[in-house]
DOKOLPA-732363 format. One line per 2 residues: number of its first residue (from 1); their letters; for each residue x, z, y of N, C-alpha, C. Coordinates in steps of 0.1 Angstrom, whole numbers, plus 5000, padded with zeros to 4 digits. Layout:
! DOKOLPA-732363
NUM> A> X/Z/Y/X/Z/Y/X/Z/Y; ...
//
This chain:
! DOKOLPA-732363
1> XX> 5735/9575/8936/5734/9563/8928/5734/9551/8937; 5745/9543/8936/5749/9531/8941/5736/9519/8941
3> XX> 5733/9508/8944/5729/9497/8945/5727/9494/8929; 5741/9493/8931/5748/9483/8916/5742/9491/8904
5> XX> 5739/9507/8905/5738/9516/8895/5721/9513/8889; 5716/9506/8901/5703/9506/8900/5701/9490/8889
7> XX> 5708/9482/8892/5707/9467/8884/5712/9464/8871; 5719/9478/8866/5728/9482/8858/5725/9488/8850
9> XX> 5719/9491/8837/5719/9506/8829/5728/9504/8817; 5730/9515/8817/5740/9518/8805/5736/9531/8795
11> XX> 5733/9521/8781/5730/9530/8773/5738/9530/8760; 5735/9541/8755/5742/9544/8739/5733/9545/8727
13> XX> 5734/9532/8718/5725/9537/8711/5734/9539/8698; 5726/9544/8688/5731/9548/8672/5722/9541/8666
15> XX> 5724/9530/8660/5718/9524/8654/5716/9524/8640; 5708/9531/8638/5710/9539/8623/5700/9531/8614
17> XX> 5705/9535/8599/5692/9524/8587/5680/9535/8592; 5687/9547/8589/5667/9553/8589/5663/9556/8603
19> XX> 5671/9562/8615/5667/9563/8629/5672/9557/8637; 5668/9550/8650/5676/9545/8661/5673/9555/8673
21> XX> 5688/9561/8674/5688/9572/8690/5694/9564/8700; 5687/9565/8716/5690/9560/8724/5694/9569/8730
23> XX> 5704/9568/8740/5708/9576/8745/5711/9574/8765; 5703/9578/8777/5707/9570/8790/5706/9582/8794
25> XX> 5718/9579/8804/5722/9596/8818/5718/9607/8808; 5729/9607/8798/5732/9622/8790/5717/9623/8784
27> XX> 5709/9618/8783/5700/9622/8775/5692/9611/8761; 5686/9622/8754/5681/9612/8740/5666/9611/8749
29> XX> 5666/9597/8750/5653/9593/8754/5644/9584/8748; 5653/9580/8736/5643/9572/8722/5650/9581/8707
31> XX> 5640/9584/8699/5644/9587/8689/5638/9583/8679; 5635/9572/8675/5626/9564/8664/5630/9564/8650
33> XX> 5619/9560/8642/5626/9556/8630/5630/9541/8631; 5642/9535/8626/5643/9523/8622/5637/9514/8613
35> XX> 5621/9509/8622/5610/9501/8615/5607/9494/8622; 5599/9482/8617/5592/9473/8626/5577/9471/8619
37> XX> 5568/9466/8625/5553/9460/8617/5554/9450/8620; 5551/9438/8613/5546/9423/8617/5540/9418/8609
39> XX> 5532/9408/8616/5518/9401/8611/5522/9385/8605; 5523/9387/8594/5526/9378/8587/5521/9362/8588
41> XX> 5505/9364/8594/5503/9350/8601/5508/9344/8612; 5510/9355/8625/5518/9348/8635/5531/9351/8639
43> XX> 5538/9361/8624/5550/9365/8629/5552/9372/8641; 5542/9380/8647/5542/9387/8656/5546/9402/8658
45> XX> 5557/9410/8664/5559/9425/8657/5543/9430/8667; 5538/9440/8658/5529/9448/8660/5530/9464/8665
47> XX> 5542/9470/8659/5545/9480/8664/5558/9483/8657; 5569/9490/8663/5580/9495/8665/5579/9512/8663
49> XX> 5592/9512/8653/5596/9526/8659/5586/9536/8647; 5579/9550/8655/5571/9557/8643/5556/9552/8644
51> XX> 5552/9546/8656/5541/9537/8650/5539/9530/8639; 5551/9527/8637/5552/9510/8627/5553/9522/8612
53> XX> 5562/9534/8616/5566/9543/8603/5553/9544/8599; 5544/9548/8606/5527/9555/8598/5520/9539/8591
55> XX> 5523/9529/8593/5520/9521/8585/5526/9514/8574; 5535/9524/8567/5552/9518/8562/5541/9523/8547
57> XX> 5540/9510/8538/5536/9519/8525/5519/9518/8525; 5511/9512/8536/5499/9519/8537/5491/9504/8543
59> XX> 5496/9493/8543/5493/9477/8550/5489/9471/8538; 5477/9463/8545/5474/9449/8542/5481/9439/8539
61> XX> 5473/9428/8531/5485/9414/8535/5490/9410/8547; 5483/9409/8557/5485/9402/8568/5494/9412/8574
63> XX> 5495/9425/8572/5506/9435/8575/5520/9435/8567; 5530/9433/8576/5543/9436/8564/5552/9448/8572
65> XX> 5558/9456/8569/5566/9468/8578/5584/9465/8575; 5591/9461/8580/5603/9458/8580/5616/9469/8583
67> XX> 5622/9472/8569/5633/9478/8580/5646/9471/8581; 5648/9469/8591/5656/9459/8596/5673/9458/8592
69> XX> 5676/9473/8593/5691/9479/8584/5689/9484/8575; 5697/9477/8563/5702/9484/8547/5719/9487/8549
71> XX> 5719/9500/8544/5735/9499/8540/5744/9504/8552; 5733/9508/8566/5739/9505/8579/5742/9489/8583
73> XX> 5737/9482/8583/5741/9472/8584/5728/9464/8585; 5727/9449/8591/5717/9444/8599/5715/9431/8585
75> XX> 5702/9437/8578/5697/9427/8570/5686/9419/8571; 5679/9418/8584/5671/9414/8594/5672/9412/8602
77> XX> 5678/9398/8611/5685/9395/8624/5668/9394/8636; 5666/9390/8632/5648/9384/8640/5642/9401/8644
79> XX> 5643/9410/8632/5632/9422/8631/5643/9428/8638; 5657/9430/8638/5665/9440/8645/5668/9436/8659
81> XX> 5664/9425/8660/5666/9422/8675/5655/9423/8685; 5643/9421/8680/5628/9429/8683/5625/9445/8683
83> XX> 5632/9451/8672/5631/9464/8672/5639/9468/8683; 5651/9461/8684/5663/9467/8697/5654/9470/8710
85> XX> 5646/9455/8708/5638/9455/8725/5628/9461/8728; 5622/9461/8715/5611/9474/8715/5613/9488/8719
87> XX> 5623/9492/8715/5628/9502/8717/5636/9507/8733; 5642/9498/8738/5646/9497/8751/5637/9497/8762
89> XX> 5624/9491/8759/5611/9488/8762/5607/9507/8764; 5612/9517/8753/5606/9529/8754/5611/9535/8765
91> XX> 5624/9530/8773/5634/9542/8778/5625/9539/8790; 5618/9526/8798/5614/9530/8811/5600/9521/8807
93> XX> 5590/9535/8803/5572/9525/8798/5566/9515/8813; 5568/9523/8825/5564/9520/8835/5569/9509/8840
95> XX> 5585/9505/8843/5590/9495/8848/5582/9480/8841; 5575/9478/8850/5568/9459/8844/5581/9449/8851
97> XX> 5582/9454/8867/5587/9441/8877/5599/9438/8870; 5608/9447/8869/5625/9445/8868/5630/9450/8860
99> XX> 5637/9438/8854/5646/9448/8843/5658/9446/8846; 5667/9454/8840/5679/9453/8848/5689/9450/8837
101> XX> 5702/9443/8839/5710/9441/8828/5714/9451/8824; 5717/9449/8813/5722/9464/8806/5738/9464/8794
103> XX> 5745/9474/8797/5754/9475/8790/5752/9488/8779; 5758/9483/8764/5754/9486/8755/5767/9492/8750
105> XX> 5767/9502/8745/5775/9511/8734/5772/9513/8718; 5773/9504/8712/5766/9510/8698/5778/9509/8686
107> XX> 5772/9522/8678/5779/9525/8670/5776/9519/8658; 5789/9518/8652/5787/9509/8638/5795/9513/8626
109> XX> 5792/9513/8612/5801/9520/8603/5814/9514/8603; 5823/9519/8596/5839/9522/8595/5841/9506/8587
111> XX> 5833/9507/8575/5833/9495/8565/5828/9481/8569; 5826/9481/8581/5819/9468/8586/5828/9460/8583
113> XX> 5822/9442/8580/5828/9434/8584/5827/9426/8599; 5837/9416/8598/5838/9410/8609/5819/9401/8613
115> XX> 5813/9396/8600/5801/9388/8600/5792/9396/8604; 5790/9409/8598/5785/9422/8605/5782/9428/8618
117> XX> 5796/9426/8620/5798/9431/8633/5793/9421/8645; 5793/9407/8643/5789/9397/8655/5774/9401/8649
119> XX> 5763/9405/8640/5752/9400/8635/5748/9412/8650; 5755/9421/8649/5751/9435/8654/5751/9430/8671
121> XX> 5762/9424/8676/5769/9420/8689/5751/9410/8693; 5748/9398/8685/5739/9390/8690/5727/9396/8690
123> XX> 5723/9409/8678/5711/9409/8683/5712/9422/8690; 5723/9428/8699/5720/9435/8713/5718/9422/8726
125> XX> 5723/9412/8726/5725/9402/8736/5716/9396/8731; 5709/9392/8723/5690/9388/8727/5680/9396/8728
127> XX> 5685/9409/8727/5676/9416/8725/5681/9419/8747; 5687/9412/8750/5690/9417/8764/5697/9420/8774
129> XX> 5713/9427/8762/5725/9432/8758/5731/9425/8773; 5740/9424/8782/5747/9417/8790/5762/9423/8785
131> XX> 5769/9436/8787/5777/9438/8780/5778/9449/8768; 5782/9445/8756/5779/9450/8742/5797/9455/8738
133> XX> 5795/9468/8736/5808/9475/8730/5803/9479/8721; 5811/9479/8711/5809/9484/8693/5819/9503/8691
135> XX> 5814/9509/8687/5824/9520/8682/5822/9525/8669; 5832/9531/8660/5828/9532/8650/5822/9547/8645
137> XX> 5815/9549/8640/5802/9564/8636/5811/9573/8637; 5824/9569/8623/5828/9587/8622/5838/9590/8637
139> XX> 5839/9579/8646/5847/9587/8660/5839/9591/8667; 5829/9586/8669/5817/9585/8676/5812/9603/8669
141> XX> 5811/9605/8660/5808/9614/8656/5811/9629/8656; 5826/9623/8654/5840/9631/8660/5837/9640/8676
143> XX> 5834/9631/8683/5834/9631/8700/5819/9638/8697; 5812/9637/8692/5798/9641/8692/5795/9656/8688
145> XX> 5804/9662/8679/5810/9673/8676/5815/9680/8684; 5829/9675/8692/5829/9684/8707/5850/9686/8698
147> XX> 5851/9675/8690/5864/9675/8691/5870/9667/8696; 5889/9672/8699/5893/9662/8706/5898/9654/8698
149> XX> 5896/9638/8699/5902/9628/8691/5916/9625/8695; 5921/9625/8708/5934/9620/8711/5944/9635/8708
151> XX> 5941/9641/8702/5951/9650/8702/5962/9647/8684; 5972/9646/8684/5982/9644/8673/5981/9659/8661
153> XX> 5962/9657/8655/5955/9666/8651/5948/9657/8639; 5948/9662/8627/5945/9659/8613/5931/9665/8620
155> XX> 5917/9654/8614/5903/9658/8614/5895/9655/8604; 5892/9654/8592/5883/9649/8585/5867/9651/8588
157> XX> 5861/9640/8589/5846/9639/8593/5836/9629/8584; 5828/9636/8582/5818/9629/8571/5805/9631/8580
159> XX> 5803/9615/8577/5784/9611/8581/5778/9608/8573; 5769/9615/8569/5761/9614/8559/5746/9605/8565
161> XX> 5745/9593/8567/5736/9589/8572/5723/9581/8562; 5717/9571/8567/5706/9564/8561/5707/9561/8551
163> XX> 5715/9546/8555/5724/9532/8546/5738/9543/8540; 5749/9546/8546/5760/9552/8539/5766/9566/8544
165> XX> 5775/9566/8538/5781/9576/8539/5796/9572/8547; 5798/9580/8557/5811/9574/8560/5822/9583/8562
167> XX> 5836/9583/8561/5843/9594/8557/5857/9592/8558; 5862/9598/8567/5875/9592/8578/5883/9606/8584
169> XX> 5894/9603/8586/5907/9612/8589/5910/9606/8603; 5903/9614/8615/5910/9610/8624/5922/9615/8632
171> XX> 5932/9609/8640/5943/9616/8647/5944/9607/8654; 5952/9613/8668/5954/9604/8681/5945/9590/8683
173> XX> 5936/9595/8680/5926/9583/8685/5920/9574/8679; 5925/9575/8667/5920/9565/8658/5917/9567/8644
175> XX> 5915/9558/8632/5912/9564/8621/5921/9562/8609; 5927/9572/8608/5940/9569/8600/5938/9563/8584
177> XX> 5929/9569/8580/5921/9568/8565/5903/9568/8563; 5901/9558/8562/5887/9558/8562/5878/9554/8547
179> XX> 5868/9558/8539/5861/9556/8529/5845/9554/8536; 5842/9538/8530/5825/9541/8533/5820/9536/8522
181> XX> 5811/9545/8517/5802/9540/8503/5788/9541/8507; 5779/9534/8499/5766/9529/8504/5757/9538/8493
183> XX> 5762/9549/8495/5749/9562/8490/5750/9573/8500; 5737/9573/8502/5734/9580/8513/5722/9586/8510
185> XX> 5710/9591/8525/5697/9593/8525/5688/9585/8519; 5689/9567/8514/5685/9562/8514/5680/9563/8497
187> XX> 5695/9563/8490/5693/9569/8477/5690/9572/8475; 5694/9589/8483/5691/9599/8477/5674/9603/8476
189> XX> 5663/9590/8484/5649/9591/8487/5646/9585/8473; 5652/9574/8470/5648/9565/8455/5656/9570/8446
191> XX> 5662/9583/8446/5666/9591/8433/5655/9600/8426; 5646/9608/8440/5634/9611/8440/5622/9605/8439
193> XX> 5620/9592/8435/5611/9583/8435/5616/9578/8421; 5626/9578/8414/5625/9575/8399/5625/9587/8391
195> XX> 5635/9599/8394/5626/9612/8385/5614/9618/8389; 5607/9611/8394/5594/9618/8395/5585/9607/8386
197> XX> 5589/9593/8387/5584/9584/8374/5588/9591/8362; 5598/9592/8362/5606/9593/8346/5601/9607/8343
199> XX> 5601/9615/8348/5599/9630/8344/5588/9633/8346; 5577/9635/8354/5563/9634/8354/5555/9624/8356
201> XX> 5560/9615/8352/5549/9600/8352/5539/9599/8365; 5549/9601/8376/5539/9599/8389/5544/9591/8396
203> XX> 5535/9582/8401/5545/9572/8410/5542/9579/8425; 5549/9577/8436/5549/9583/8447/5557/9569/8458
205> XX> 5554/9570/8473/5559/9564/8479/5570/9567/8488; 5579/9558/8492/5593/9558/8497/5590/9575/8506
207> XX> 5574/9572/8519/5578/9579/8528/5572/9600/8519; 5568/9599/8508/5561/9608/8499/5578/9613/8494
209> XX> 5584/9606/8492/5594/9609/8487/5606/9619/8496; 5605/9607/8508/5613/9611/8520/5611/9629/8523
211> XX> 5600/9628/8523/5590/9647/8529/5595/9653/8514; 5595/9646/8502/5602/9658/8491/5614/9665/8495
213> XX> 5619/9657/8494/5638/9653/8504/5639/9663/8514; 5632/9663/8522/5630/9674/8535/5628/9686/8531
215> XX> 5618/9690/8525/5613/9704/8522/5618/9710/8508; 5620/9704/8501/5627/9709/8488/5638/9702/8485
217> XX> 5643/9697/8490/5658/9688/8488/5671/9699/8490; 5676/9695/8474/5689/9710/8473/5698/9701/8468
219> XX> 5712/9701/8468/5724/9698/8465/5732/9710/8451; 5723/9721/8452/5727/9730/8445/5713/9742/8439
221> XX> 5721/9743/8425/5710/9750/8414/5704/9760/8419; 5713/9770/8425/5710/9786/8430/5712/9781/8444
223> XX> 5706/9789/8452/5703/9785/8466/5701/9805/8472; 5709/9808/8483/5702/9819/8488/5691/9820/8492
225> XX> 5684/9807/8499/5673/9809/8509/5665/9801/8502; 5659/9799/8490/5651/9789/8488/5641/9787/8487
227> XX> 5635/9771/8491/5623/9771/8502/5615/9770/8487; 5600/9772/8489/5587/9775/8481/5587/9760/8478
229> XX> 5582/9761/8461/5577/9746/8458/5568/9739/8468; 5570/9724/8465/5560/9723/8471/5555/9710/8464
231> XX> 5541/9711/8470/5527/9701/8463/5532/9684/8465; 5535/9677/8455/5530/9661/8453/5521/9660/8451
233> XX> 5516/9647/8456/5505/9638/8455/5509/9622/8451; 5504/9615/8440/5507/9603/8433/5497/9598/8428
235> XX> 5498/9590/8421/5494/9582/8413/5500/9584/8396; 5488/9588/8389/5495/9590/8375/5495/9578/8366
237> XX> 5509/9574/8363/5510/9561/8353/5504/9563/8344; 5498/9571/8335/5492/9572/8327/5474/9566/8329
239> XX> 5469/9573/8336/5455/9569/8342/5450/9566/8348; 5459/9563/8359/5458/9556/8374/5450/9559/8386
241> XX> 5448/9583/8381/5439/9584/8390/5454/9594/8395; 5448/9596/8412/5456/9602/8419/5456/9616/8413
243> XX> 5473/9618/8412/5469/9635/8409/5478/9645/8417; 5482/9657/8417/5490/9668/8426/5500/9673/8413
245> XX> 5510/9673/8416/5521/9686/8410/5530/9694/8418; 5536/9702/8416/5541/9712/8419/5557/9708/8416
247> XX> 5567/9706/8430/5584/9701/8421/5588/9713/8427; 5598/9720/8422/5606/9732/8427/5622/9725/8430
249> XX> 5627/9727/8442/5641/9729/8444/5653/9723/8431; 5650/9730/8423/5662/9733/8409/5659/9716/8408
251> XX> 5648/9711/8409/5646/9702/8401/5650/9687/8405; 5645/9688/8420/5651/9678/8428/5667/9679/8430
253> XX> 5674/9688/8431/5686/9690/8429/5692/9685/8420; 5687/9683/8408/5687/9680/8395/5692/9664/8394
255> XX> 5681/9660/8405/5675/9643/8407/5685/9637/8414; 5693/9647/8426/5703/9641/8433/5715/9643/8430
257> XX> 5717/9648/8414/5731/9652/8415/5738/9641/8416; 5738/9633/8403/5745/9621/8405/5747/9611/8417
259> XX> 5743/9612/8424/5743/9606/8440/5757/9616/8443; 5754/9625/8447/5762/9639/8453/5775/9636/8446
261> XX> 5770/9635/8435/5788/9636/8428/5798/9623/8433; 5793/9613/8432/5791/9597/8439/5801/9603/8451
263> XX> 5796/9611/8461/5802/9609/8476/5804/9618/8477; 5811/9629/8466/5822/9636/8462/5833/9637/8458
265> XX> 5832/9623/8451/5843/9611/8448/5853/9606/8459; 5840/9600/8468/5846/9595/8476/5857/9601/8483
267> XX> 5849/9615/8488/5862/9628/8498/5874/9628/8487; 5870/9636/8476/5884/9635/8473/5891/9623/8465
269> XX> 5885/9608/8474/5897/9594/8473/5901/9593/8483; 5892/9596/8497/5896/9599/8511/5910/9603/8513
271> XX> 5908/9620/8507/5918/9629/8505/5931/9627/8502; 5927/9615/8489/5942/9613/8484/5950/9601/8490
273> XX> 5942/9598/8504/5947/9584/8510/5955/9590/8523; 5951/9604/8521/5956/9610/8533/5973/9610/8536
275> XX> 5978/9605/8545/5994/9611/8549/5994/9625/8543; 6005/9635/8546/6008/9648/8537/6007/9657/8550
277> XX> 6011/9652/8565/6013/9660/8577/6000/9662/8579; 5985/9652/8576/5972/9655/8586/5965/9663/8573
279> XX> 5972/9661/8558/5965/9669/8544/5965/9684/8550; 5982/9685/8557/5983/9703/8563/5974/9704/8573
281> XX> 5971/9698/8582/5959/9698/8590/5946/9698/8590; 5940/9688/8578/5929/9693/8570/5926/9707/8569
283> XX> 5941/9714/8559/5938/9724/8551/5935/9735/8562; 5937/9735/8577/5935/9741/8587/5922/9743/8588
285> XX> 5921/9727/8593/5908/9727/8605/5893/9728/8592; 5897/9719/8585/5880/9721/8573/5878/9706/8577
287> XX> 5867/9705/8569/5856/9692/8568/5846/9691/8578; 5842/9682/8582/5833/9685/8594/5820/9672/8590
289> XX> 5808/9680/8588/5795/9671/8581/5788/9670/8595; 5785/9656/8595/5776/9655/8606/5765/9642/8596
291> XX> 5754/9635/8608/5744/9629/8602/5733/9638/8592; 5724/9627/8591/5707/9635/8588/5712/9643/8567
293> XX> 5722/9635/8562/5723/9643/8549/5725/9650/8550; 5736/9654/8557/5746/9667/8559/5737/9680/8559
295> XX> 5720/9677/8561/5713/9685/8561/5705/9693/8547; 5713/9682/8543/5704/9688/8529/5711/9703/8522
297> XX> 5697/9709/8518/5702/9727/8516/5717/9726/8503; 5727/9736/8507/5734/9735/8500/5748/9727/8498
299> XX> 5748/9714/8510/5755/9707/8504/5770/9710/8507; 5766/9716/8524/5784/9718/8525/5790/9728/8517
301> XX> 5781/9739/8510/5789/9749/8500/5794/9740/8488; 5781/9734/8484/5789/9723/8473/5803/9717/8473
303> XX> 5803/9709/8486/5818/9703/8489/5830/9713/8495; 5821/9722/8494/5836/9732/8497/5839/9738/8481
305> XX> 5832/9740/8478/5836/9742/8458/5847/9734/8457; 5841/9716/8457/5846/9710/8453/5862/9705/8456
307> XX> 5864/9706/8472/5874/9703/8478/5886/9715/8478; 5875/9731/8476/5882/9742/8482/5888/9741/8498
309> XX> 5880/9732/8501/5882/9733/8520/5871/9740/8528; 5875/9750/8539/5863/9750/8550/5853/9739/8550
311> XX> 5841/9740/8548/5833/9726/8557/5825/9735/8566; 5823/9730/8574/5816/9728/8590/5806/9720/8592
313> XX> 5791/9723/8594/5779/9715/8596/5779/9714/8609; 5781/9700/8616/5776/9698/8631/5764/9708/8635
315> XX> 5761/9712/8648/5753/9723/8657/5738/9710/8653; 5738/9699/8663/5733/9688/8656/5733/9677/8651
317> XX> 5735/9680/8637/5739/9671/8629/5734/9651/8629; 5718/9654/8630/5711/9643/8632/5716/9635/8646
319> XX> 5719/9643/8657/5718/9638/8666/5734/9636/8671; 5745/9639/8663/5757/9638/8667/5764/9626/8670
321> XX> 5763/9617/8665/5771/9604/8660/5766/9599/8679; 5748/9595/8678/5746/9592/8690/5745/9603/8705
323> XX> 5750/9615/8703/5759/9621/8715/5772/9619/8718; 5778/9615/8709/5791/9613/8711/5793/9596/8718
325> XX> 5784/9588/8710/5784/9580/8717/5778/9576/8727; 5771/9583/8732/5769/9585/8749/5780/9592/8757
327> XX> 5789/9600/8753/5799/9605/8755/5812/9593/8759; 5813/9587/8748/5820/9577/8750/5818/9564/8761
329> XX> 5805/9567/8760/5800/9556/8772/5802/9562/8784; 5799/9572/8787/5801/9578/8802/5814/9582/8802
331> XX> 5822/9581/8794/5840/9585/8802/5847/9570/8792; 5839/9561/8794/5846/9548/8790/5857/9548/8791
333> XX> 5862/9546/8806/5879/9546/8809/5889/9553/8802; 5886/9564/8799/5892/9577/8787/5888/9570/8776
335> XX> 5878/9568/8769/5879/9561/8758/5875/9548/8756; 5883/9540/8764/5886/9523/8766/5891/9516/8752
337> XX> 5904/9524/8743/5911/9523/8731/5895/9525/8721; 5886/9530/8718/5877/9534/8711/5866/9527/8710
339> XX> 5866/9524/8722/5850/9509/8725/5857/9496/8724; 5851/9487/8717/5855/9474/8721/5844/9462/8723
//
């Protein structure tokens, strides 16, 4: 390691609505949720990251918990540019004397605008940023998967993330056809937070919801492996004392279909945007799901129903988008066309 290597770090982050992955010398060395805490009297952030998560839902007045990205996208310029440093702050706890400039890799959805895209650019360079390249998820995602993007090769890749869904045909390097719609994990948590009003008169919170989502979250009626009900805890609109129920699988399935169908849509409008040479290519290679939805039980059988295509669940799904773009950052020169 050079001089220069030492005054220099270079990291990759994925800057996601619901998690921010950091990524330095090949490895995940922040993995947060995308939150902040601040005190409403002095505007001061309080804690970052999953500190800030365990107080999300559970504050005082003088407490407010911020997430900083909706949609993938920065609807908090002040809280995302604190959370960036917070977080950066995680990769070396010990270093107080020196900090060193830093060059930045972050990935951003397909659908960005240009207003977007600088909101994202300034708050890496206050948050510290010296040089800031942007790449977009589903390449990043692509590379993250362990395919090759410059090859004269039809790929279809779906990210199923926080804020959106994003959903793109790549070949020789770039993205030939791309769809991003704004239903995603995020929904699909407040899809479960209104059938559980509407249908058992229980109110429940975002992160109550989120743990439904995890343990019993199905995309489909019949499941081979399906996990055991499991216990809610709420508030009953009727009496307003806390009570427990029991949701099964079938039901929350039930809750997400319309979502699901939503970014079902989408692939096959993707699909029909597609050239006819990379369609034959598709019909080869399959669909390739990466991001934290992609996880949900059931879904890639679903969209292979639907499409009648192979689909393919990334190895790690959650953590793909931000391997790849560590990937991209460490063989920059190779993919110089892909960072900008």
């Amino acid at each position: 390691m050079g001089l220069f290597d030492f005054f220099t770090q270079e990291i990759a982050i994925d800057l996601g609505t619901a998690n921010t992955l950091i990524i330095h010398n090949d490895k995940v060395v922040v993995d947060e949720p995308s939150i902040v805490a601040v005190d409403r009297t002095s505007s001061k952030i309080i804690a970052v990251g999953r500190q800030a998560m365990q107080m999300h839902g559970k504050t005082h007045e003088n407490i407010k918990t911020i997430r900083p990205l909706k949609d993938g996208v920065i609807a908090d310029f002040h809280a995302a540019e604190h959370m960036i440093r917070g977080m950066i702050k995680m990769i070396n706890p010990g270093r107080k004397m020196f900090n060193p400039s830093l060059k930045m890799v972050i990935c951003i959805p397909s659908g960005i605008t240009e207003v977007e895209k600088r909101a994202v650019r300034d708050s890496a360079e206050h948050a510290g940023a010296k040089d800031v390249y942007l790449i977009h998820e589903p390449m990043a995602a692509a590379i993250g998967i362990g395919i090759d993007v410059e090859e004269p090769m039809g790929n279809m890749i779906i990210d199923i993330g926080g804020g959106t869904s994003e959903i793109a045909v790549i070949a020789l390097g770039g993205i030939v056809c791309d769809k991003s719609i704004r239903v995603a994990g995020d929904e699909f948590t407040s899809d479960i937070e209104d059938y559980m009003r509407r249908q058992h008169n229980i109110l429940i919170g975002e992160r109550t919801a989120e743990r439904i989502k995890i343990e019993v979250g199905a995309a489909l009626p019949e499941l081979d492996d399906p996990p055991e009900d499991f216990a809610v805890h709420g508030r009953d609109l009727m009496t307003g004392i806390p009570k427990e129920i029991h949701v099964s699988y079938v039901e929350i399935g039930h809750a997400l279909d319309k979502s699901i169908s939503k970014i079902e849509e989408a692939i096959l409008s993707a699909l029909e945007m597609t050239p006819p040479e990379l369609s034959a290519d598709i019909y080869k290679t399959g669909i390739y799901l990466a991001g934290g939805g992609s996880m949900l039980r059931g879904l890639d059988k679903r969209i292979s129903a639907k499409t009648k295509l192979p689909v393919h669940v990334a190895d790690d799904p959650l953590r793909a988008v931000a391997r790849g773009t560590g990937i991209a950052l460490k063989n920059a020169d190779r993919y110089q066309f892909l960072i900008k």
